[in-house]
Phi, psi and omega in degrees: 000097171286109163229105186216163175315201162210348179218191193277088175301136196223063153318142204262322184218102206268098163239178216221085179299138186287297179295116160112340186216322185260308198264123144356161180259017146255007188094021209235150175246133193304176155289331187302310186278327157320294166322309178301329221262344174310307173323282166307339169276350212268314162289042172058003170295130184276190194177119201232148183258161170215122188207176188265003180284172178274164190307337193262333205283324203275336166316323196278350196249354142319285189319295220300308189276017207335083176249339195285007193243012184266115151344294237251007204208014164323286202209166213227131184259102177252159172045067176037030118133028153290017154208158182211109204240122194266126198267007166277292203308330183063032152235183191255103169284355170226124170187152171227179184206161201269147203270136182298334170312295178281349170287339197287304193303326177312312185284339191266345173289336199269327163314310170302334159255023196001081163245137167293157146205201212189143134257171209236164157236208175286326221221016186193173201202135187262109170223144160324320197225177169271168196166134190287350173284326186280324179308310188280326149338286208299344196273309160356300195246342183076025183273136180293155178252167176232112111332105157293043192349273163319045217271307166348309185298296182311314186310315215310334200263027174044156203239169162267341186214162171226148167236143154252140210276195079166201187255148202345318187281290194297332176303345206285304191298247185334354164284286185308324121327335180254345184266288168290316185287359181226042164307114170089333184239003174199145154300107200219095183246159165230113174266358168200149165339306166272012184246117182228115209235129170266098187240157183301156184324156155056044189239176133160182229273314166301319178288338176264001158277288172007301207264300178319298225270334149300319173292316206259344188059083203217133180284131156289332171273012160270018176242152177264092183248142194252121165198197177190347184253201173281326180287000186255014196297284192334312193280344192270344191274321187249003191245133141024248162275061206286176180194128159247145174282153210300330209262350196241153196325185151305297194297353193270309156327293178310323201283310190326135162278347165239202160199149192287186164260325185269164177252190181299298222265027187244352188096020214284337164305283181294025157252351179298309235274313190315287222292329208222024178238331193219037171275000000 
């Protein structure tokens, strides 16, 4: 699907989801795209990671564009947009959380299919049991796990996402399903095949660029979001200069106002942003 610009975009705000679109399929943000994006801050565009890791998971790929200590390299949207954080102040100005009710309720539908699920704080990922999904999260994202006892007891006091693991057919069934029954009190996407994410009501990447783009007085149609997966729908869905990556789901494509040429491990971020941003 070719959609690319026909003229020159002039963004206000580049922001930039990670696994599958910033990042490479080792995990790595290029020298290249590091370069681009420098670039592009130097011409006031600000450049925001905006991702579904927690707030601590996303620090190293901050570092990595060495932007935080810059205006323009300011502030970070984590955990699909329930917290949005200003990296001078090193706090969170924005956050929301999932009702403990309902997260109780989440585990116990999940229970039904014994599939694990894990909630996050900024600096750590939670599950009732041991398990290869939170094991591999934890490697993932480099956030240390916690094995709760009690967990049930521990949700009541509400999270910003709960994820729940296991596999793919079943998760499809369980969104749609758990997607009516928590209708108005909980956000229920699937971000990877094997990812089933429970986020607060009005909530997701798109609202919190919103919520940004208000502190900077910044338009959502000047802004530029890069995504490729359902947790970027929102931001692709309220931004401006939406772009999926060539390599991101159909539906995303379809919503998206461009698609890259390139895919993530090819540099397709930085080859949108040189060509049709910094021409």
């Amino acid at each position: 699907m070719l959609k690319v610009p026909s003229e020159k975009l002039r963004p206000k705000l580049i922001a930039l989801d990670l696994d599958d679109s910033l990042l490479n399929d080792k995990l790595l943000i290029s020298d290249r795209t590091v370069e681009v994006l420098q670039k592009a801050a130097e011409r006031n565009v600000y450049i925001s990671i905006c991702s579904g890791r927690s707030p601590s998971a996303i620090l190293p790929f901050v570092r990595r564009l060495d932007l935080a200590g810059k205006e323009e390299g300011r502030y970070a949207v984590a955990s699909n947009g329930t917290v949005v954080v200003d990296l001078h102040k090193r706090e969170e100005i924005y956050s929301a959380k999932v009702n403990g009710d309902v997260l109780l309720f989440a585990k116990k539908e999940a229970d039904k299919f014994n599939i694990p699920c894990q909630v996050y704080s900024s600096s750590k990922v939670y599950a009732g049991v041991d398990n290869e999904y939170t094991r591999m999260d934890s490697k993932l994202t480099g956030v240390p796990a916690e094995i709760v006892p009690d967990f049930e007891n521990f949700l009541k006091q509400g999270f910003a996402k709960m994820m729940i693991t296991g596999d793919p057919q079943i998760l499809k069934g369980l969104q749609k399903d758990l997607s009516q029954k928590l209708k108005g009190k909980a956000v229920v996407l699937i971000s990877k095949p094997y990812f089933l994410e429970i986020l607060p009501p009005n909530c997701g990447k798109g609202e919190a660029l919103e919520f940004l783009c208000g502190q900077l007085g910044i338009q959502m149609k000047d802004v530029m979001a890069f995504g490729d997966s359902m947790n970027d729908e929102s931001m692709i869905a309220k931004c401006g200069m939406s772009v999926s990556m060539v390599n991101g789901l159909k539906e995303i494509q379809e919503l998206a106002a461009y698609v890259t040429r390139l895919s993530n491990d090819q540099d397709g971020i930085a080859d949108f942003v040189e060509q049709f941003v910094l021409i």
